[in-house]
C-alpha positions as CSV (number, residue, x, y, z in Angstrom):
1,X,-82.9,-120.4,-75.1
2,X,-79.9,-122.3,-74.1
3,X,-77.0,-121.9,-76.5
4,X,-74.3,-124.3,-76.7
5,X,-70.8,-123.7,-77.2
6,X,-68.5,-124.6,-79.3
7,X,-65.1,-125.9,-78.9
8,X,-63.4,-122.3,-79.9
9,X,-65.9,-121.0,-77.4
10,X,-65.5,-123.3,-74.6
11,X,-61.6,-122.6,-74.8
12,X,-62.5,-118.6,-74.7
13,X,-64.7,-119.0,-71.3
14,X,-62.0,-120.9,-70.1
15,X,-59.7,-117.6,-70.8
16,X,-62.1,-115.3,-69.2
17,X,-62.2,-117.6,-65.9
18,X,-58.9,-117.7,-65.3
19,X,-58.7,-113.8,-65.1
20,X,-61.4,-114.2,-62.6
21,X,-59.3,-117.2,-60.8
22,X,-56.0,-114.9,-60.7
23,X,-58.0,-111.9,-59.7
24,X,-59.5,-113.9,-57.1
25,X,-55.8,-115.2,-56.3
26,X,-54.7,-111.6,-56.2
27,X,-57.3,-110.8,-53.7
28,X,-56.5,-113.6,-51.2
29,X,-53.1,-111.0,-50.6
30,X,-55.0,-108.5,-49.3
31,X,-58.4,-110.4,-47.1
32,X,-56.9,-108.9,-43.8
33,X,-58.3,-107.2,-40.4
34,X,-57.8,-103.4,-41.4
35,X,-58.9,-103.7,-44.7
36,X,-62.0,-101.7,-46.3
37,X,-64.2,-103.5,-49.2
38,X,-63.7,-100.4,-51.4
39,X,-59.9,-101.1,-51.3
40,X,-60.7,-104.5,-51.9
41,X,-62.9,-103.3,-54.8
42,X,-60.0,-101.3,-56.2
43,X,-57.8,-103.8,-56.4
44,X,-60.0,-106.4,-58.0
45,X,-61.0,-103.6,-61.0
46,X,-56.9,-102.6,-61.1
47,X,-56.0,-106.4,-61.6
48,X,-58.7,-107.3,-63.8
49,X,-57.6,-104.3,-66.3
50,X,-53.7,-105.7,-65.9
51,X,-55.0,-108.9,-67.7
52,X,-56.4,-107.2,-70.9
53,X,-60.0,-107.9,-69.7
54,X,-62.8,-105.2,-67.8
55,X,-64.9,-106.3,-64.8
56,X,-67.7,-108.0,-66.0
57,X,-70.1,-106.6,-63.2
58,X,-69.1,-103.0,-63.7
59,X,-72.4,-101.0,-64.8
60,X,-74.3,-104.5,-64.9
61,X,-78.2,-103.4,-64.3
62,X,-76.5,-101.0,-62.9
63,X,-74.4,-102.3,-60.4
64,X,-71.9,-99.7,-59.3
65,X,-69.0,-102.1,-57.9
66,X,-66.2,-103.8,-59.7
67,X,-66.9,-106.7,-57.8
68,X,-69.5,-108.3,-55.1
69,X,-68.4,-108.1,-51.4
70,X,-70.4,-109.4,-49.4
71,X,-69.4,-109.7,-45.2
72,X,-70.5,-112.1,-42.9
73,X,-74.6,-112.4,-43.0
74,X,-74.6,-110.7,-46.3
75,X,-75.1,-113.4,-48.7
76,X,-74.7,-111.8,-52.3
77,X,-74.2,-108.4,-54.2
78,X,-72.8,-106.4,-51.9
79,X,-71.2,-102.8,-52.5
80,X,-67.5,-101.8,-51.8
81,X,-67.9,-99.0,-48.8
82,X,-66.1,-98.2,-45.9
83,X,-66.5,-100.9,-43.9
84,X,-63.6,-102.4,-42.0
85,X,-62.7,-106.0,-42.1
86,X,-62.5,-107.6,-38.6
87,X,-60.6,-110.6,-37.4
88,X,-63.4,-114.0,-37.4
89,X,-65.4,-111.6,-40.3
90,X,-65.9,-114.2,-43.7
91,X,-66.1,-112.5,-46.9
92,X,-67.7,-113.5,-50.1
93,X,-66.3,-112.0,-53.3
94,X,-67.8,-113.0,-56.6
95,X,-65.7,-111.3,-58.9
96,X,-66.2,-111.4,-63.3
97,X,-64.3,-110.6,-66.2
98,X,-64.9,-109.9,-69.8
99,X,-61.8,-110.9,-72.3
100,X,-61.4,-109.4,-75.6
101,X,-63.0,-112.3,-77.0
102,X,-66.1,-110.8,-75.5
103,X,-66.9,-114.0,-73.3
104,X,-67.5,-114.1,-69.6
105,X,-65.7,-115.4,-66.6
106,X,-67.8,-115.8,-63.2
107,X,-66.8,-117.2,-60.1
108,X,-67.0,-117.0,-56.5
109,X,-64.8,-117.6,-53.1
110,X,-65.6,-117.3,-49.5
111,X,-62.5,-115.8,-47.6
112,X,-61.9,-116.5,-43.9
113,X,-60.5,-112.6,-42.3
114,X,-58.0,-114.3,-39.9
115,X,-59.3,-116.9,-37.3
116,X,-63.0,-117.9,-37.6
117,X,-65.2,-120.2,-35.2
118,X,-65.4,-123.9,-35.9
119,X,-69.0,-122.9,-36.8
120,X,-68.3,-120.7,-39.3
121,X,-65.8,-122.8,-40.6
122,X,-67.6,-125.8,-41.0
123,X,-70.6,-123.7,-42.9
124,X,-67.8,-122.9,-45.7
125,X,-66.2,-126.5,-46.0
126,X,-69.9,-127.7,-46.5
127,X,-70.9,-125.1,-49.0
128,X,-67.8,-125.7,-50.8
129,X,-68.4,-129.4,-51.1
130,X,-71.8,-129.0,-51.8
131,X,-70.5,-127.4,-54.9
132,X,-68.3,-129.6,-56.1
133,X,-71.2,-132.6,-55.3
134,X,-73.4,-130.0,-57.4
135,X,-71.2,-130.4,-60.1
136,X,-70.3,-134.2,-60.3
137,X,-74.2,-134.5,-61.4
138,X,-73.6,-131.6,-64.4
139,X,-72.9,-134.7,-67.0
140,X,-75.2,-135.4,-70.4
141,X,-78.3,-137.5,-70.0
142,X,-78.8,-135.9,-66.3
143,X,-81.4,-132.4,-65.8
144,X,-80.5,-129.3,-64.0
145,X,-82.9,-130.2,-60.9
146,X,-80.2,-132.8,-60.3
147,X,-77.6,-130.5,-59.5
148,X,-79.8,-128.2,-56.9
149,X,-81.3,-131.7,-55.4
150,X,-77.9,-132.6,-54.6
151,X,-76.9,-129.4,-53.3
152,X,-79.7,-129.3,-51.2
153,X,-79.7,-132.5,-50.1
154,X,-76.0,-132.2,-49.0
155,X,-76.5,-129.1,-47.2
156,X,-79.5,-129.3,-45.5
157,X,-79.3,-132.7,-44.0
158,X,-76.6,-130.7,-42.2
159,X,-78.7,-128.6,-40.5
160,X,-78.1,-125.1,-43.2
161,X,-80.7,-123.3,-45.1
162,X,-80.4,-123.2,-49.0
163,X,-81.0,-119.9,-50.3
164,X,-84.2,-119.7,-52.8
165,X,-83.9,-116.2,-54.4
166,X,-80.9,-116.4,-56.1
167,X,-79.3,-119.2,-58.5
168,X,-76.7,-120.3,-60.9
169,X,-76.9,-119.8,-64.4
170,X,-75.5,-120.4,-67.9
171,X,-72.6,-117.9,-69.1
172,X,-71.0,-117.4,-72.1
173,X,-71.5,-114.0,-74.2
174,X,-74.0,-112.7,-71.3
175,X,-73.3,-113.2,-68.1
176,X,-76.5,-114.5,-67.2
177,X,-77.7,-117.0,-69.9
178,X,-80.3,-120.1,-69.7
179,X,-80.5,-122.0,-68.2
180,X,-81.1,-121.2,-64.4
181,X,-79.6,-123.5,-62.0
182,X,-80.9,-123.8,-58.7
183,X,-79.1,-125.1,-55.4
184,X,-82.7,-127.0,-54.7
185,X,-85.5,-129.2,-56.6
186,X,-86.1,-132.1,-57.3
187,X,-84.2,-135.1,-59.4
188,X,-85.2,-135.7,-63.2
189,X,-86.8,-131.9,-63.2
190,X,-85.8,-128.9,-65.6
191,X,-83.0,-128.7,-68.7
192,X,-81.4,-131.8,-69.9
193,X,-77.6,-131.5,-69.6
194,X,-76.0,-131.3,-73.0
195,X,-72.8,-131.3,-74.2
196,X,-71.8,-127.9,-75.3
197,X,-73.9,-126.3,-72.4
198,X,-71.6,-123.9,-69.8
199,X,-73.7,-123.2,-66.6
200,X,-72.5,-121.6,-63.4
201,X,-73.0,-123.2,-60.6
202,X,-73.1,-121.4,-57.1
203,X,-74.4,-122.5,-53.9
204,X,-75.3,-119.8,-51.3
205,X,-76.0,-121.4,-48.0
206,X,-76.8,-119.5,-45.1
207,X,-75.5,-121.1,-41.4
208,X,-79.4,-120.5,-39.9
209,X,-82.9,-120.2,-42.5
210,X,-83.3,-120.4,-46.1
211,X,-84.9,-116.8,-45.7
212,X,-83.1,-113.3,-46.6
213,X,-84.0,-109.6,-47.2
214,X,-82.6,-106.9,-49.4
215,X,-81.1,-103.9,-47.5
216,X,-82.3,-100.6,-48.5
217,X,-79.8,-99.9,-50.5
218,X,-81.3,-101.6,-53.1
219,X,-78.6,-104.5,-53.9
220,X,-77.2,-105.7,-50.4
221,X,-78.7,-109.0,-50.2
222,X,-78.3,-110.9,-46.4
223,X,-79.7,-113.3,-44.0
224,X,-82.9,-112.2,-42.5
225,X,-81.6,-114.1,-38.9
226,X,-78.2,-112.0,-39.8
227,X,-76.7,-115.6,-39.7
228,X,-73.5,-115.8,-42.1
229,X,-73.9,-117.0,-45.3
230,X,-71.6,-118.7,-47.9
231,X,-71.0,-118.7,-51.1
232,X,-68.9,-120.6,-53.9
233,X,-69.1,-120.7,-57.4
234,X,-67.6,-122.3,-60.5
235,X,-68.4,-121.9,-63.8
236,X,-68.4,-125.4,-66.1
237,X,-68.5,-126.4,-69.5
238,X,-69.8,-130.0,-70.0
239,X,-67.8,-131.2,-72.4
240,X,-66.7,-134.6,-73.9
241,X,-69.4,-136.1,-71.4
242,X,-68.3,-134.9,-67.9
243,X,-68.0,-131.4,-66.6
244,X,-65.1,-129.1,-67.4
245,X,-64.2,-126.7,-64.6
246,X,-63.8,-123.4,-66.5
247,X,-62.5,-121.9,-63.1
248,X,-60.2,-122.2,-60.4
249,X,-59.5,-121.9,-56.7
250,X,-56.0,-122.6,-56.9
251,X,-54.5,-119.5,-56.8
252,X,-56.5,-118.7,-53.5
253,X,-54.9,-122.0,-52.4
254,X,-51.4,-120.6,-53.3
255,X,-51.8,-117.7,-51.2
256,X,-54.0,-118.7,-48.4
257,X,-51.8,-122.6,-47.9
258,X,-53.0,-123.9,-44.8
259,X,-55.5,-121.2,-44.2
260,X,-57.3,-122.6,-47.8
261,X,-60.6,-124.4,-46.9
């Protein structure tokens, strides 16, 4: 069941989003060569506390991190451990916060660890735009298969495969609500939009095939070619008849400056 929102409620995702857009700010500080994703981890669940809010992924079905760090072909879920970030490594964190209003925040950035090839790079400024063209088509009247066309279309007419097992979602109360929202089908297909409806949207797009495995530790998700993957994510409230960006990258802008793709 989809469950719309209402104005009160709209204004207390927005809240929860902009912990997860400072958090994600606060983490831009410390992406570095020399750097281990547990640190990384600690910080995220030390900043998120700061703001009156508790990680949102904590304990989810289990999930033992604060947040998702995932390096390089890893494409989503991955654990805080000892590994090392390198220079040219690209890190996804998808980080989430629950305010005291009890609503959700959920939203995702792909960090660049120093220099990375004009490959790599290139793989991020496309999924990023794929998500904001993903977006655009979140407005009343439209369906939800025309946000994952658009996506798809946009990203593989560019040569990248569009990641099939995982997909947006709606937030609010729960972190994962209905609707799903797929980066692929086909135009005029699934939900209709609706005012009131707040979705996440999320593109993962992997630099070589659509395929990936789960590494035995039960949550690691990556690239079966170990090609890098990517991997942005707002989270939107359609509201007034055009989509509301709940979220924000511009405190990773603030920090990263030049280095912000």
């Amino acid at each position: 069941m989809i469950i719309l929102k209402t104005e009160q409620e709209i204004e207390y995702l927005r809240e929860a989003n902009l912990v997860v857009a400072r958090t994600l700010g606060e983490l831009a500080k410390w992406v570095a060569p020399g750097i281990t994703t547990r640190r990384l981890n600690q910080i995220a669940d030390e900043y998120i506390r700061s703001q009156g809010a508790v990680p949102g992924f904590l304990g989810l079905y289990g999930f033992p991190g604060s947040v998702c760090l995932s390096v390089n072909e890893n494409v989503v879920h991955g654990l805080p451990g000892d590994y090392v970030l390198r220079e040219g490594d690209i890190i996804s964190i998808d980080c989430g916060a629950v305010t005291e209003a009890g609503f959700n925040g959920d939203s995702t950035y792909t960090f660049p660890v120093g220099e990375i090839s004009p490959e790599v790079k290139a793989l991020l400024q496309t999924t990023k735009e794929s998500l904001y063209i993903g977006i655009s088509k979140a407005v009343p009247g439209n369906r939800v298969g025309d946000i994952g066309h658009a996506i798809q279309e946009y990203c593989e007419q560019r040569g990248y495969g569009v990641v099939r097992e995982y997909v947006g979602h709606g937030v609010g109360r729960k972190l994962h609500e209905d609707p799903e929202v797929p980066n692929y089908g086909r135009r005029g297909t699934g939900p209709l939009i609706r005012n009131g409806m707040t979705i996440a949207i999320e593109p993962m797009i992997n630099l070589g095939s659509k395929n990936v495995i789960t590494e035995p530790d039960g949550w690691t998700s990556r690239t079966r070619d170990r090609k890098p993957s990517a991997h942005y994510e707002h989270s939107i409230a359609i509201h007034n008849d055009k989509p509301d960006i709940l979220s924000s990258f511009d405190y990773v802008q603030q920090v990263l400056g030049d280095r912000f793709i």
